[in-house]
N, C-alpha and C positions, 0 to 999 in steps of 0.2 A: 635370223628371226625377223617377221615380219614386224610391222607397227598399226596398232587399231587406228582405224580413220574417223576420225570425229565425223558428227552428222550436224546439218545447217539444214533446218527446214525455212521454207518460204512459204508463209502462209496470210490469207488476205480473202476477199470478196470475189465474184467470181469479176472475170473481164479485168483484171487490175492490171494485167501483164507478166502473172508468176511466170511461166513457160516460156518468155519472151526472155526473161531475166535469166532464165536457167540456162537457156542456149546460148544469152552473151558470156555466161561463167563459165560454163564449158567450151566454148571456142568452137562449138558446130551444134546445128539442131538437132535435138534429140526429141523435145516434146513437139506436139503437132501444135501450130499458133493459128488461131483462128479468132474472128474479129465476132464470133456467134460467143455467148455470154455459156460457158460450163462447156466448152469442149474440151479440158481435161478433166476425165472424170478419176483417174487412176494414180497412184503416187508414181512420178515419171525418176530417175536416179542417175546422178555423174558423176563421176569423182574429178574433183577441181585442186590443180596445183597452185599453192602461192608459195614464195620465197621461205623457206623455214616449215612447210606445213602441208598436210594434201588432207582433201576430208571429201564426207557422200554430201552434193547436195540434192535434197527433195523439194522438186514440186506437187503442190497438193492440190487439190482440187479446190473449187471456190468454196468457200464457207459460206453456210443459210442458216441464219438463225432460226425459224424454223421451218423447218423442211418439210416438205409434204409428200415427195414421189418414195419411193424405195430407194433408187438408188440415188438422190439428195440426201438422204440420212444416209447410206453406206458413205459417200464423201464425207460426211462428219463426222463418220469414223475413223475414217483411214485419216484425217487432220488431226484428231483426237489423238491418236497411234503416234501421227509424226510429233505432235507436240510435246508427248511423254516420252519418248524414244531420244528427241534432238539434244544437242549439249548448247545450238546459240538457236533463235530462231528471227527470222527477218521477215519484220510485219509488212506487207507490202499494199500501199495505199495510189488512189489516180490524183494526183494532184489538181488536175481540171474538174475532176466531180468534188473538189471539197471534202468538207466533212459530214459525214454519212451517217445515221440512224445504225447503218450495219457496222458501218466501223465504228462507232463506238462501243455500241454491244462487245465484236471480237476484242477494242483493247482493254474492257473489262473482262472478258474471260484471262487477257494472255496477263492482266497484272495478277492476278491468282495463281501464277504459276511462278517458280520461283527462280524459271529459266533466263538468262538472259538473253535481251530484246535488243534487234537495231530495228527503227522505225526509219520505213525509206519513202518517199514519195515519188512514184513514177507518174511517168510522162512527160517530164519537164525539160523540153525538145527545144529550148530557148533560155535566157536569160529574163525575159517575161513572168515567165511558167512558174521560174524557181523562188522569186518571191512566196510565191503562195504554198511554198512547204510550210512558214511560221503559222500558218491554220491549226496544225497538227499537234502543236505543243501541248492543246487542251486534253489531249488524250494523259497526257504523265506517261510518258513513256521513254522521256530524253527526248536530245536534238532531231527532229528528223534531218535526214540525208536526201536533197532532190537529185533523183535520177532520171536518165533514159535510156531502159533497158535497150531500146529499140537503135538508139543511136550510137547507145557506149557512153555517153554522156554521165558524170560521177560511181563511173565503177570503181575506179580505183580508191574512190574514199572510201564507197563501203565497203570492200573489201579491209580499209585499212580500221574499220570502226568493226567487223568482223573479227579479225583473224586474232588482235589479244584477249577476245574473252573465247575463243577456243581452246581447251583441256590440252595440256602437254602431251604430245605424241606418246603414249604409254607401249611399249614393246610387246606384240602378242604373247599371252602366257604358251610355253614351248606345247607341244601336240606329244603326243605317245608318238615314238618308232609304228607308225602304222599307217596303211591305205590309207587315207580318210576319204569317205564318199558320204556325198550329201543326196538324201532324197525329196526331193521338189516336185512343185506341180501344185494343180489349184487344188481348191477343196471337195473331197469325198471323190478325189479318183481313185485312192485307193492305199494310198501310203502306210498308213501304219498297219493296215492288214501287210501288204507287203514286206514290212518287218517284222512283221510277226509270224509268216511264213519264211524270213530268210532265217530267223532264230528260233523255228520250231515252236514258237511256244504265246504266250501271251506278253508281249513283254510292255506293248504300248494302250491304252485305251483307243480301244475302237467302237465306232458310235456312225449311226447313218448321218447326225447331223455334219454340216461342216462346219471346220473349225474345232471340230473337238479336241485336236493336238493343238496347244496354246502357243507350247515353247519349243525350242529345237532341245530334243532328248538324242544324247549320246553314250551309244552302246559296242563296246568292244570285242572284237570276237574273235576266234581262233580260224583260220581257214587253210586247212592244207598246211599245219605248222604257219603261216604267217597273220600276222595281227591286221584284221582290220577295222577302223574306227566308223560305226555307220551313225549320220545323224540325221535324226525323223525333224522335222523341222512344220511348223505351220504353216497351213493352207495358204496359197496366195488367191486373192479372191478374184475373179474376172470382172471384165466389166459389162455393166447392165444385170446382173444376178447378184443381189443385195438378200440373204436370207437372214432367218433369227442363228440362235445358237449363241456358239461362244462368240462375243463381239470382239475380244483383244488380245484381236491376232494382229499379228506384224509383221507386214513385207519383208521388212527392213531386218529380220530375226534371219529369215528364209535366208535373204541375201548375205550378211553376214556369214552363214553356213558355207553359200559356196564358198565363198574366199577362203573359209577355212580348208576346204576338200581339195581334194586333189581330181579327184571325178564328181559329175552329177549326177544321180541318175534320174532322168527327168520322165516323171507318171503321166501318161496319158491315158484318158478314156476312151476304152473300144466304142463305146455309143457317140461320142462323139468327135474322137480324134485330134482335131486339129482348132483351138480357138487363137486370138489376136493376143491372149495374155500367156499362153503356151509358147508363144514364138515370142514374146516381149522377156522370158523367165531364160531360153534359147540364144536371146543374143546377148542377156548378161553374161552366162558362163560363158558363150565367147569371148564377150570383152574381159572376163577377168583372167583367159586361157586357162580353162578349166577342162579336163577330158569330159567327155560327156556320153552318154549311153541311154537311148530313148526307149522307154519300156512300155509297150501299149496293154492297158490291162482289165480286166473285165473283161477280156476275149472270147471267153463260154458265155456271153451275151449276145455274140454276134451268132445269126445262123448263116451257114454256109460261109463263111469267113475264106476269104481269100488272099493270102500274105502276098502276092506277088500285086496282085492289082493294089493293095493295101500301101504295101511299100512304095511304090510310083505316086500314089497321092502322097505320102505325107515326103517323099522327096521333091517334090513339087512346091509344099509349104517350106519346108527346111533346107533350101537351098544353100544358104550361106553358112550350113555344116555337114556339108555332102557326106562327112568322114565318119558320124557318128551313126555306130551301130544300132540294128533296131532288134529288141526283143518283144516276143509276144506269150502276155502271160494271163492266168487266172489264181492271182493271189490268195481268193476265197477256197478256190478248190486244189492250189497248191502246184498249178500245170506251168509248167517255163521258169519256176522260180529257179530251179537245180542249174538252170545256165546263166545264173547273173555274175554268180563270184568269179566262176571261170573268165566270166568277157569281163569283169573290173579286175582281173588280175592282169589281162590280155593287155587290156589299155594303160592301165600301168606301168606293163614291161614296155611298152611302147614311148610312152613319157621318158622314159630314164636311156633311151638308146642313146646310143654319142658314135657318131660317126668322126672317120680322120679325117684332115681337112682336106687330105691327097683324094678320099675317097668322094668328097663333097665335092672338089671341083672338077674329079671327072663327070660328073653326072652334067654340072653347070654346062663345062663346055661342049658337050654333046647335045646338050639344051640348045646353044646358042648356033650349035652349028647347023641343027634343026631350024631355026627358027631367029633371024636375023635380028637382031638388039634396037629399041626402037631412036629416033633422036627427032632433033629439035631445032625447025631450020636447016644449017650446015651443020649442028653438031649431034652428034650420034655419041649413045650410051655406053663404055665399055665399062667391062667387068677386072678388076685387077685380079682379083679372088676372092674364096669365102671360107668361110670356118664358123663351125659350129660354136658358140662359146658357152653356154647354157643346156641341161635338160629341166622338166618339170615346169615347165614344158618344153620342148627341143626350140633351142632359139639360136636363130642363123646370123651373123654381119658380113654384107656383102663390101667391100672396099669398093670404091666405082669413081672413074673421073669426077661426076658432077652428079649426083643425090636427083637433081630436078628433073632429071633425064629419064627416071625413072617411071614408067607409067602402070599405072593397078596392074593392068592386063597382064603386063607382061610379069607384072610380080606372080599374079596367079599360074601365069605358064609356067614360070620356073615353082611353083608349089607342087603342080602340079607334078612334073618331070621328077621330083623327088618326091612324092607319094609312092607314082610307080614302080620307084627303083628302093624304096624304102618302108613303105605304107605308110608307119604312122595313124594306124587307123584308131577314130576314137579321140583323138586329141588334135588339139590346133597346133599352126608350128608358128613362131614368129620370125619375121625379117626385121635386122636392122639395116638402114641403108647409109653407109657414110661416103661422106666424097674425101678422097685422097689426101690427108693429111691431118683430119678432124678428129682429136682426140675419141 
C-alpha cells in the first residue's frame, strides 16, 4: 500500500526566487528560472525526499494583488488552489527588496488561513544579507528563516522548520482489485464526453465551458469480465488561456489521479494537438511510471485527417514516450472509443509481464555484444547481470562494477534492445543501477 504525499506550496510575489527554491529541493531544475518578473506562469510539481518523510512541492506563480491581464488573475487562481489544497505553505519573501506593499497584503491574506506558514527570506547570499531577515517579523508570521535558494545557503533549516508541521504519512486508502486509469488533459478536450461514450450513457456533466468537471469522479466498470476503475478528473488549464467557468479546479486533483492509476489516458485536441502543458501532464506520468495511452480527439473536426503524417508530428513532440500508443477518436459521435478498453487492457498485460532473469540476461548480453559497453578513462563498464525485480511497472537492477560508468545513452540502448525483444508497449520500464556490493 502506497502513502499520500503531503503537499508544500511556495508562495510569494513574483521575482522572489519560488522556482529557484523548488529546483534547490528537488536536486535538479524542473521550473524554468528566469531573471524577467512572472516567468512562471503555471503551478510547476516535485516530489522531495527528507529523512522520515516525501511530499509534492508546488511552485506558484507570483501573486498580484490586483491583477489586471487574464492570465495575472488565472495565477491567482491557481495560488488560490495551491493554498487551499497544501497542508504547510512557505511564504517566500526577497530579503534585499524589504518589506513590500505586496507582501504585506499576501501575509494578510495567508494569516486568514488556518494553514501553517514557514516565513523564509531569500536571497541572503552573505552573512550581510541575513540580518535583514528581522524586517519581517512585522508580518506575525513567526521567525523568518534567511535563505538562498540560489546558493543552498539555509535549506536545510527550512527544511527542518518544514518537515514537523507536515501531516503523518497516512497509508493510501487500499483501491478495488481493478485497472485503474486516469483521464487527463487540459480543459474542453473532451474528457468527460469521452466517459460518457466509454460508459454509454450520461454518467459525467458535460458542458462547452472548461472546467466544468471540478473533481476527479470515479467510476467502476465491467470489461470483458474484468473490473476497471476510470477516473474523470479536472481540467488542467494551459498557459496563456485563462477563461471564466468553474474557477476551482485543481491541478494538483489531476495529479493525484495519476498516482492513483495505473494507466493515463491522456486527451488531446484534434484542432490543436500538441500544447507545452500536454507535454508538461506527459512527463509527469512518466515520472510517476504510469502506462499511458494518447488519445487524439475531436477528430470528425479535422477534414482530410491524416493518421500517419499525424502520428509523425506528435512523435516528434512526445519523444521521451516513444512507447505510448496513439488512438484517434470522436467521442461526440462515438468513432475509436470501441478501441480504448482493448489497448488499456493491452498495456496492462504489459505492465505485469515478469521475465526470468536467464531470459533477461540473454537479451543484455547480445546487447552488449552488439554494441560495446561504454568507460571512463581506463575504466570500462561491465555488467555482472540483471534481473527483473518488480512489475507495475516492469523494474530492472542491473549489478555492474561501478554505477558511474554508466551513461543515459547507453541505458537507453539497452531499453531499447528489450523493447524489441519484449515490447512493453504503452508503459515505461525502470533501471536500477548498483555497483557490486550495494545493498
Amino acid at each position: 500500500m502506497g502513502v499520500a504525499k503531503s503537499i508544500v506550496a511556495i508562495v510569494g510575489r513574483q521575482n522572489v526566487g519560488k522556482s529557484t527554491l523548488l529546483n534547490r529541493l528537488a536536486g535538479k531544475p524542473i521550473a524554468i528560472v528566469d531573471d524577467l518578473p512572472g516567468t512562471t506562469r503555471d503551478r510547476i510539481l516535485a516530489n522531495v525526499t527528507v529523512p522520515g518523510n516525501e511530499f509534492t512541492i508546488i511552485d506558484t506563480g507570483g501573486l498580484e494583488l490586483r491583477p489586471e491581464s487574464a492570465i495575472a488573475r488565472g495565477v491567482n487562481e491557481q495560488v488560490e488552489v495551491a493554498i487551499t489544497e497544501a497542508d504547510v505553505i512557505i511564504f517566500l519573501v526577497d530579503i534585499r527588496d524589504g518589506v513590500t506593499p505586496a507582501d504585506l497584503e499576501i501575509a494578510d491574506r495567508l494569516r486568514q488561513t488556518s494553514k501553517p506558514i514557514v516565513l523564509a527570506a531569500n536571497k541572503a547570499d552573505n552573512t550581510k544579507y541575513e540580518t535583514g531577515a528581522v524586517e519581517f517579523y512585522e508580518f506575525g508570521l513567526g521567525e523568518p528563516v534567511a535563505i538562498s535558494a540560489y546558493h543552498g545557503r539555509g535549506i536545510a533549516e527550512l527544511m527542518h522548520r518544514v518537515t514537523p508541521l507536515l501531516p503523518v504519512p497516512s497509508p493510501i486508502q487500499a483501491e478495488p482489485e481493478a485497472i485503474k486509469v486516469a483521464i487527463v488533459g487540459r480543459p474542453n478536450v473532451g474528457k468527460s464526453t469521452l466517459l460518457n461514450a466509454i460508459l454509454g450513457g450520461e454518467r459525467a456533466i458535460v458542458d462547452d465551458t472548461p472546467g466544468t468537471t471540478r473533481d476527479a469522479i470515479d467510476t467502476l466498470i465491467d470489461f470483458e469480465g474484468e473490473s476497471v476503475l476510470l477516473i474523470d478528473t479536472a481540467g488542467i488549464r494551459r498557459r496563456g488561456r485563462i477563461g471564466g467557468g468553474v474557477r476551482r479546479y485543481s491541478v494538483i486533483r489531476a495529479l493525484r489521479a495519476i498516482e492513483r492509476a495505473d494507466i493515463a489516458l491522456l486527451v488531446l485536441d484534434a484542432g490543436e494537438l500538441v500544447t507545452a502543458q500536454d507535454m508538461h501532464i506527459a512527463g509527469y506520468i512518466q515520472q510517476a511510471g504510469k502506462g499511458i495511452l494518447l488519445i487524439v480527439n475531436k477528430w470528425d473536426l479535422v477534414t482530410a485527417g491524416d493518421t500517419i503524417e499525424c502520428n509523425r508530428y506528435l512523435r516528434s513532440y512526445f519523444k521521451f514516450v516513444p512507447y505510448a500508443p496513439v488512438l484517434y477518436t470522436s467521442a461526440k459521435l462515438g468513432r475509436g472509443v470501441d478501441k480504448i478498453m482493448p489497448q488499456v487492457r493491452r498495456i496492462y498485460q504489459e505492465r505485469l509481464k515478469r521475465l526470468s532473469t536467464a531470459v533477461v540476461n540473454s537479451v543484455v548480453q547480445q546487447a552488449i555484444a552488439a554494441h560495446g559497453l561504454p568507460r571512463k578513462g581506463n575504466r570500462q563498464l561491465k555488467i555482472l547481470y540483471a534481473t527483473q525485480t518488480e512489475v507495475n511497472p516492469p523494474t530492472f537492477v542491473f549489478f555492474v562494477n561501478d554505477r558511474r560508468l554508466m551513461h543515459f545513452s547507453y541505458q537507453r540502448y539497452l531499453e531499447n534492445r528489450l523493447r524489441q525483444a519484449f515490447s512493453f508497449a504503452g508503459t515505461p520500464v525502470r533501471f536500477i543501477f548498483k555497483t557490486r556490493g550495494e545493498p
